[in-house]
C-alpha positions as a printed NumPy array, in Angstrom:
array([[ -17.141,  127.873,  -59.41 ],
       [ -19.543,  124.902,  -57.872],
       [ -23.086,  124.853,  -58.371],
       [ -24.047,  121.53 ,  -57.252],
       [ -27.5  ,  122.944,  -56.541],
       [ -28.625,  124.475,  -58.971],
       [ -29.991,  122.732,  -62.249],
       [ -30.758,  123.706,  -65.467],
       [ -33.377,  122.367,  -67.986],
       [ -34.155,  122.464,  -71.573],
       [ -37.256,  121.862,  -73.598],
       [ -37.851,  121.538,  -77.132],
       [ -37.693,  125.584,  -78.28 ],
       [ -34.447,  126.226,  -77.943],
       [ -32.21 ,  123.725,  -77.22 ],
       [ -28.709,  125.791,  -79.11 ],
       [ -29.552,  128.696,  -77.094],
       [ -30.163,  126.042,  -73.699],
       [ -26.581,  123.917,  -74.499],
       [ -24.712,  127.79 ,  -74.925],
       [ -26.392,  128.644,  -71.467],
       [ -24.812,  126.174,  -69.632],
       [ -21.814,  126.065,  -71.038],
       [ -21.071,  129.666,  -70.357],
       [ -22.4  ,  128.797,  -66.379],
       [ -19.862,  125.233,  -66.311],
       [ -22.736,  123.067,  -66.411],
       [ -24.628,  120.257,  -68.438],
       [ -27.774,  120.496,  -68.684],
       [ -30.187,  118.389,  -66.667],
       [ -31.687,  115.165,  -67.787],
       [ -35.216,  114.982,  -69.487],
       [ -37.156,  113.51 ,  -72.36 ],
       [ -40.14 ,  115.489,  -73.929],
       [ -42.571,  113.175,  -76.209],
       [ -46.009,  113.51 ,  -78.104],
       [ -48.745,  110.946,  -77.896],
       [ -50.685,  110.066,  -80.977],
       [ -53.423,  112.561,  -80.045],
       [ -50.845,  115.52 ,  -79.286],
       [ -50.843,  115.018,  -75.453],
       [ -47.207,  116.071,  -73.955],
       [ -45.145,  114.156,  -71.892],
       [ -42.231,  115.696,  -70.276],
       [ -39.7  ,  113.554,  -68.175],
       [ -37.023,  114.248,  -65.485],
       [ -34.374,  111.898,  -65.757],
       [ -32.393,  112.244,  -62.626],
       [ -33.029,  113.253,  -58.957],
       [ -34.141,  117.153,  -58.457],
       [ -34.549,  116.538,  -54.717],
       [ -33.581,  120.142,  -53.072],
       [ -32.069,  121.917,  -56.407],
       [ -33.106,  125.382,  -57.642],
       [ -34.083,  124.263,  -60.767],
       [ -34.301,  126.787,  -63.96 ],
       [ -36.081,  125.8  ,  -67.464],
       [ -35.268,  127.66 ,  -70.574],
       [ -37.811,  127.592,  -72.638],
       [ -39.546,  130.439,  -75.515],
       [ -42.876,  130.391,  -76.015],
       [ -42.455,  130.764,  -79.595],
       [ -43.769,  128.628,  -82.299],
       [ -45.33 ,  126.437,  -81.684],
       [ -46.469,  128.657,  -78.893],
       [ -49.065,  126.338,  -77.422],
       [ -47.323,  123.   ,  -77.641],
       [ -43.843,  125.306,  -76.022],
       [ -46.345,  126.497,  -73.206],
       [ -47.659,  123.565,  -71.961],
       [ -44.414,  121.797,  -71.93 ],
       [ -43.381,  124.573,  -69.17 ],
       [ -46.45 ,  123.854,  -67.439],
       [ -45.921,  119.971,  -67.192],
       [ -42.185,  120.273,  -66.278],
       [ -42.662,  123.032,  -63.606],
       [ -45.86 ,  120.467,  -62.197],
       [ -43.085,  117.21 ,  -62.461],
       [ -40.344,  118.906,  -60.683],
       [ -42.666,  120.279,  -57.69 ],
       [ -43.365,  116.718,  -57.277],
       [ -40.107,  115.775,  -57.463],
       [ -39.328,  118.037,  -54.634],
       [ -37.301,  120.767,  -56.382],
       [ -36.22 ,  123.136,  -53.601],
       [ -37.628,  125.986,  -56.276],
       [ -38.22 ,  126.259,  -60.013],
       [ -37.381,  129.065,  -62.086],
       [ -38.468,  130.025,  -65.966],
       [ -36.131,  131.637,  -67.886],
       [ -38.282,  132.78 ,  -70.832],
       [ -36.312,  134.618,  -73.401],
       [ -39.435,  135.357,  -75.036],
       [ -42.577,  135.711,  -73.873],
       [ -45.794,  134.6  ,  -76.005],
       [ -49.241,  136.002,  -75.826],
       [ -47.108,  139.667,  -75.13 ],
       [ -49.131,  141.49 ,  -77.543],
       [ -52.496,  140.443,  -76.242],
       [ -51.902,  142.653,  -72.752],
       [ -54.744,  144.823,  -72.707],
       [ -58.296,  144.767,  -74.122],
       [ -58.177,  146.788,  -77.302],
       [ -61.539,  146.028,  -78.337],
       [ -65.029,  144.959,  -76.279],
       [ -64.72 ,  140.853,  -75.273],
       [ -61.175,  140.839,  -76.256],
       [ -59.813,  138.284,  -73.163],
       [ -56.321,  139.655,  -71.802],
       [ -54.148,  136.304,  -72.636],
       [ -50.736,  137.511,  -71.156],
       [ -52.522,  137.654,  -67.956],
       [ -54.203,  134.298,  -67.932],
       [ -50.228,  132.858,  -69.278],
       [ -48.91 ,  134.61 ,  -66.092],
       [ -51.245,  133.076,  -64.095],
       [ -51.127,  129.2  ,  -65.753],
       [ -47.385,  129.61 ,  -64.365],
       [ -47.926,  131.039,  -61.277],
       [ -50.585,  128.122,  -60.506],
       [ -48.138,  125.649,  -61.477],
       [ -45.506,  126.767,  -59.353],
       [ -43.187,  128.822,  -60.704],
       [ -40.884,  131.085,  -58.167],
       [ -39.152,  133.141,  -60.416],
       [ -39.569,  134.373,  -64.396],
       [ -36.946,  135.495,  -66.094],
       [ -37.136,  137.218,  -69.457],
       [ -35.785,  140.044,  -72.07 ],
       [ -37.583,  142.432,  -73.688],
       [ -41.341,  141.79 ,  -72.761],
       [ -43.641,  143.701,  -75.807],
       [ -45.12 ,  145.672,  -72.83 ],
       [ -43.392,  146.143,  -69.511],
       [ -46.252,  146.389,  -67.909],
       [ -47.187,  142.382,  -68.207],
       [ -44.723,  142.369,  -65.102],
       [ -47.245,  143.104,  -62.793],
       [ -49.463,  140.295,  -63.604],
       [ -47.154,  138.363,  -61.586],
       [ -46.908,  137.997,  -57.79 ],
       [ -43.739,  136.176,  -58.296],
       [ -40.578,  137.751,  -58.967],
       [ -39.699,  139.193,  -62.983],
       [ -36.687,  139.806,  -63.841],
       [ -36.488,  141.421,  -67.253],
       [ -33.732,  141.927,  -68.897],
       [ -32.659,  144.302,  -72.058],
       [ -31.802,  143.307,  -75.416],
       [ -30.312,  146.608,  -76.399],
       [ -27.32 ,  146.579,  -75.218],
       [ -26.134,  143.605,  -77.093],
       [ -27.844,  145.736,  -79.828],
       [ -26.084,  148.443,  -78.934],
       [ -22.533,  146.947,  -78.83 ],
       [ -22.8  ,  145.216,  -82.441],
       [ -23.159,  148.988,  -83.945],
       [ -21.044,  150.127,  -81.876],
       [ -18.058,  147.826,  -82.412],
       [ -18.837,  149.101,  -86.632],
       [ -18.223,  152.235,  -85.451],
       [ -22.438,  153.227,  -86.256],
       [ -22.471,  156.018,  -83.591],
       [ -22.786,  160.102,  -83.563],
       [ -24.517,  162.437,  -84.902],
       [ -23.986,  160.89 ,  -88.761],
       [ -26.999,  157.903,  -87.479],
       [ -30.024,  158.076,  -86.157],
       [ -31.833,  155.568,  -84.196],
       [ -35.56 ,  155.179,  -85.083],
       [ -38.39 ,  153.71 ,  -83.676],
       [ -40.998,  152.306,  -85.713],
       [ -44.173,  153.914,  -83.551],
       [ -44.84 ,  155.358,  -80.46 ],
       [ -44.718,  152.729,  -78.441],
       [ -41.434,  152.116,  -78.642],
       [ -40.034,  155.313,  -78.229],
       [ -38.24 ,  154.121,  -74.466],
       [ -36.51 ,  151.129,  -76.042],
       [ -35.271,  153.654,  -79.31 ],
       [ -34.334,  156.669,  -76.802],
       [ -31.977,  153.714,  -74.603],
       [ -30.106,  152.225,  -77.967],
       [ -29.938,  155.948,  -78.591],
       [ -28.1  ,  156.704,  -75.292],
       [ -25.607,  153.662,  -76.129],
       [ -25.085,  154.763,  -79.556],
       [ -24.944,  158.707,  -78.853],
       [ -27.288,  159.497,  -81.612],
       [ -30.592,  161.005,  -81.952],
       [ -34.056,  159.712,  -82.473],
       [ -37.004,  159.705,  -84.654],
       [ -40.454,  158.453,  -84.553],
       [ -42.419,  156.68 ,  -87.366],
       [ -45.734,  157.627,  -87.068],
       [ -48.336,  154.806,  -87.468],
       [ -51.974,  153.7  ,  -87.691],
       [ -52.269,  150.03 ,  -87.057],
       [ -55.575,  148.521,  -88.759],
       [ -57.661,  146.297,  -85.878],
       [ -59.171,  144.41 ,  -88.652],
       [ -55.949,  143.205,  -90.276],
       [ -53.545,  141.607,  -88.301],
       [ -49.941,  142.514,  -88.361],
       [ -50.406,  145.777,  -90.905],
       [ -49.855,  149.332,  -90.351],
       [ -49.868,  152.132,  -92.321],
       [ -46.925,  154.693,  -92.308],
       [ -48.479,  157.995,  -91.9  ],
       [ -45.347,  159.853,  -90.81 ],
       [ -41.562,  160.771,  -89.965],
       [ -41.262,  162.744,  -86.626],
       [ -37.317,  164.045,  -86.953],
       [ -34.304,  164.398,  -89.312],
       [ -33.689,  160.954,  -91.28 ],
       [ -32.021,  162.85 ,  -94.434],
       [ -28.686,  162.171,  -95.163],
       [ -28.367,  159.874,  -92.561],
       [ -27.423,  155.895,  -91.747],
       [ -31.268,  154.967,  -89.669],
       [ -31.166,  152.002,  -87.476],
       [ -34.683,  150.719,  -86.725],
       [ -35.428,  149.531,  -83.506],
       [ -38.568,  147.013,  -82.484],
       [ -39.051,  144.526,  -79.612],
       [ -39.868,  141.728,  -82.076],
       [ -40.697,  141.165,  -85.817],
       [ -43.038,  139.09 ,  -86.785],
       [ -44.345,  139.22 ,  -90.363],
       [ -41.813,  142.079,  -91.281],
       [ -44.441,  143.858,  -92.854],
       [ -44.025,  146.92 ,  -90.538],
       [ -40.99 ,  147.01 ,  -90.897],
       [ -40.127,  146.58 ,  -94.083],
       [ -42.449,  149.717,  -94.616],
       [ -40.918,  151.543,  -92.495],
       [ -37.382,  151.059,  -94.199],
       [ -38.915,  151.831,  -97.822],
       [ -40.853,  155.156,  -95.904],
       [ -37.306,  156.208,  -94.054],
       [ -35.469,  155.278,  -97.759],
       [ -37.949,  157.567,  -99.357],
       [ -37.04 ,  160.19 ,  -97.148],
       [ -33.467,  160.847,  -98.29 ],
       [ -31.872,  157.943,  -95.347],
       [ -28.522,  156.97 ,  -96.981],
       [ -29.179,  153.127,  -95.951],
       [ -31.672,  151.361,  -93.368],
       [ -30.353,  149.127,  -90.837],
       [ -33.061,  147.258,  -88.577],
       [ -32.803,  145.548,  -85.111],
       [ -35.263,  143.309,  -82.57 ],
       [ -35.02 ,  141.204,  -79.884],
       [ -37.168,  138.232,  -81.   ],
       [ -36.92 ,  137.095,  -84.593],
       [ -40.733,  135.96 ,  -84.444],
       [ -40.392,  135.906,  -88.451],
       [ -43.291,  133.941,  -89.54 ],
       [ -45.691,  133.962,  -92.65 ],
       [ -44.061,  136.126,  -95.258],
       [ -41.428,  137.604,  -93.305],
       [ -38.39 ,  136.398,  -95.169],
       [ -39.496,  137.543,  -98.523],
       [ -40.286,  141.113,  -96.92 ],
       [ -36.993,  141.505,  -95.177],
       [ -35.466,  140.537,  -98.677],
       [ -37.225,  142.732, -100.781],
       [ -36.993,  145.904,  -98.359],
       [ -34.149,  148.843,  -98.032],
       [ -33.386,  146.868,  -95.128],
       [ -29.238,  146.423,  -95.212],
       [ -29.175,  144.254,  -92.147],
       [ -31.365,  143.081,  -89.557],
       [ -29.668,  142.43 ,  -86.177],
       [ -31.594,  140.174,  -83.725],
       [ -30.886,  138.379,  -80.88 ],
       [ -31.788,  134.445,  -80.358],
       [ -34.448,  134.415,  -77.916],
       [ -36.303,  132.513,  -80.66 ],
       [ -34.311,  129.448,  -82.66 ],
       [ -33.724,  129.972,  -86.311],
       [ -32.982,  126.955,  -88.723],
       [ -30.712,  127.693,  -91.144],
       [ -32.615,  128.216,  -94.161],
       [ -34.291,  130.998,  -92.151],
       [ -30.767,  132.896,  -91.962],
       [ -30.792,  134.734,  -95.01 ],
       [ -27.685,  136.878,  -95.505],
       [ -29.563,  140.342,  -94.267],
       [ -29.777,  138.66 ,  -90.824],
       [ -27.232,  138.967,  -88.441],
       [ -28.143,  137.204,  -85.293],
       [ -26.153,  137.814,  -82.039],
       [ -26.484,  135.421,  -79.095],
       [ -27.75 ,  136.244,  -75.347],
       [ -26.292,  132.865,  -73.711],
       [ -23.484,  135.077,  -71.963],
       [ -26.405,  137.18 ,  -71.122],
       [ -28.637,  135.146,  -69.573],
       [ -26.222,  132.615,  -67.784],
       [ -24.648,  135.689,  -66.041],
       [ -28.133,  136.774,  -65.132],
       [ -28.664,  133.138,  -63.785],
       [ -25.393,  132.578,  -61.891],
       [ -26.451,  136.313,  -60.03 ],
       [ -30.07 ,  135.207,  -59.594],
       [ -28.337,  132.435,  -57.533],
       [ -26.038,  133.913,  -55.888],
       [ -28.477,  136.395,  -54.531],
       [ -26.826,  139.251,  -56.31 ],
       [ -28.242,  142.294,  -58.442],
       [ -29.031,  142.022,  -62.105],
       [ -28.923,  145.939,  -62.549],
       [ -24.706,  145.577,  -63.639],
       [ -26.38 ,  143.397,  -66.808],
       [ -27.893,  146.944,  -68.05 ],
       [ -24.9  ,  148.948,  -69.13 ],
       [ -23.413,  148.892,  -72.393],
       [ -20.462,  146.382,  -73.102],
       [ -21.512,  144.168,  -69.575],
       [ -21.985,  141.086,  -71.65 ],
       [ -19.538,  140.341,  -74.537]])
């Protein structure tokens, strides 16, 4: 399969996940240099012609989340000038997610004002899994295609043999009742709801306030978009352990995982945590609890389709991207 026009870029987030990517498409990837002044100013570099390729960048927005953002920004900007045909972000995940609405009076709306730095730059196309609220696609007027972490989720129970009646999936509040009910459907279990009251005046706590359906006697597998701080969730576990669960498995997408997350992951009834790698993890970060299962298949097959001009909806069904 020949794709001499089509390119593929890597910046500093994620550069396993970037190598993985094209080497599931048959590619290298594309020639650049990224480099820090002195006073923190980015430089990014393209290293070979562009002229008339559809170019895609893979790039997070994860820590550190500004530095990661502009670095998209000044690469898109380059290769417009460099005449790309069109340029593409593949953003496995997506920073400023959680601020997507105005919770409290003068609160700005920064996933907006991200969607619009790329759009002003020039980007045709984003590409993404698992957005914190699916609603941040219509801040674009450019094409989003978001993809689903759960079935690669889904298929890691599954090949255990975690499914029926004997396991319940669980989400850890309301809002992610959709994304619990869908690894449900996969895993042919039923659902329950933590019940939660998150404090506005301390970030990344909630409270566990409740259990909405049967946990007793059963095998729970907690389901979140990302963790960050693990505080949540590690509550959650101890709340569902407390409530007669015979063991607490735990799943995201992106492995945010900063400030004290280790140590509350460690010290939790958490048995594993199963996330994808839409953010990098150094070594020392992959304690034994963590199981983390790659989305390179994922998104290169998402990417050669994208291309091709074919549908992305086959890349929803269970057991599509082994």
């Amino acid at each position: 399969m020949s794709f001499s026009d089509l390119k593929l870029f890597a910046l500093s987030s994620n550069q396993d996940l970037a190598k993985r990517v094209a080497a599931a498409i048959g590619m290298e990837l594309g020639k650049s240099s990224v480099r820090q002044f002195s006073d923190g100013e980015i430089q990014v570099n393209i290293e070979e012609s562009i002229r008339g390729k559809h170019v895609y960048i893979l790039q997070s927005t994860s820590s550190p989340v500004n530095d990661n953002l502009m670095e998209i920004l000044i690469l898109v900007d380059a290769l417009k000038r460099a005449s790309a045909e069109s340029v593409n972000v593949v953003m496995p995940y997506y920073g400023y997610a959680r601020q997507d609405r105005k919770a409290r009076a003068r609160e700005p709306i920064t996933s907006k004002l991200v969607a619009d730095m790329l759009q002003v730059a020039g980007v045709n196309r984003l590409l993404t899994i698992d957005l914190h609220a699916a609603q941040i696609q219509g801040f674009f007027d450019i094409p989003v295609d978001h993809l689903m972490g759960a079935p690669l989720i889904a298929d890691y129970f599954e090949r255990r043999g975690m499914v029926g009646d004997d396991y319940v999936v669980v989400s850890p509040d309301h809002g992610g009742v959709t994304r619990a009910r869908k690894l449900a459907e996969f895993l042919r279990t039923p659902i329950a709801i933590i019940d939660k009251r998150r404090s506005v005046d301390k970030m990344n706590t909630s409270e566990v306030m409740n259990i909405i359906g049967k946990v007793e006697g059963k095998t729970c597998i907690l389901i979140d978009d990302m963790i960050d701080t693990a505080g949540t969730i590690a509550h959650a576990a101890d709340a569902l352990q407390e409530a007669g669960a015979v063991a607490v498995y735990a799943s995201c997408t992106h492995p945010v995982l900063s400030g004290p997350a280790m140590d509350n992951i460690q010290n939790s009834a958490i048995k594993k945590l199963v996330v994808l790698d839409t953010i990098y993890l150094p070594e020392d970060r992959l304690i034994d609890k963590i199981v983390q299962i790659s989305t390179a298949n994922l998104l290169a097959e998402a990417i050669i389709r994208i291309h091709e001009k074919r549908p992305l909806s086959g890349l929803f069904a269970l057991n599509k991207n082994k």
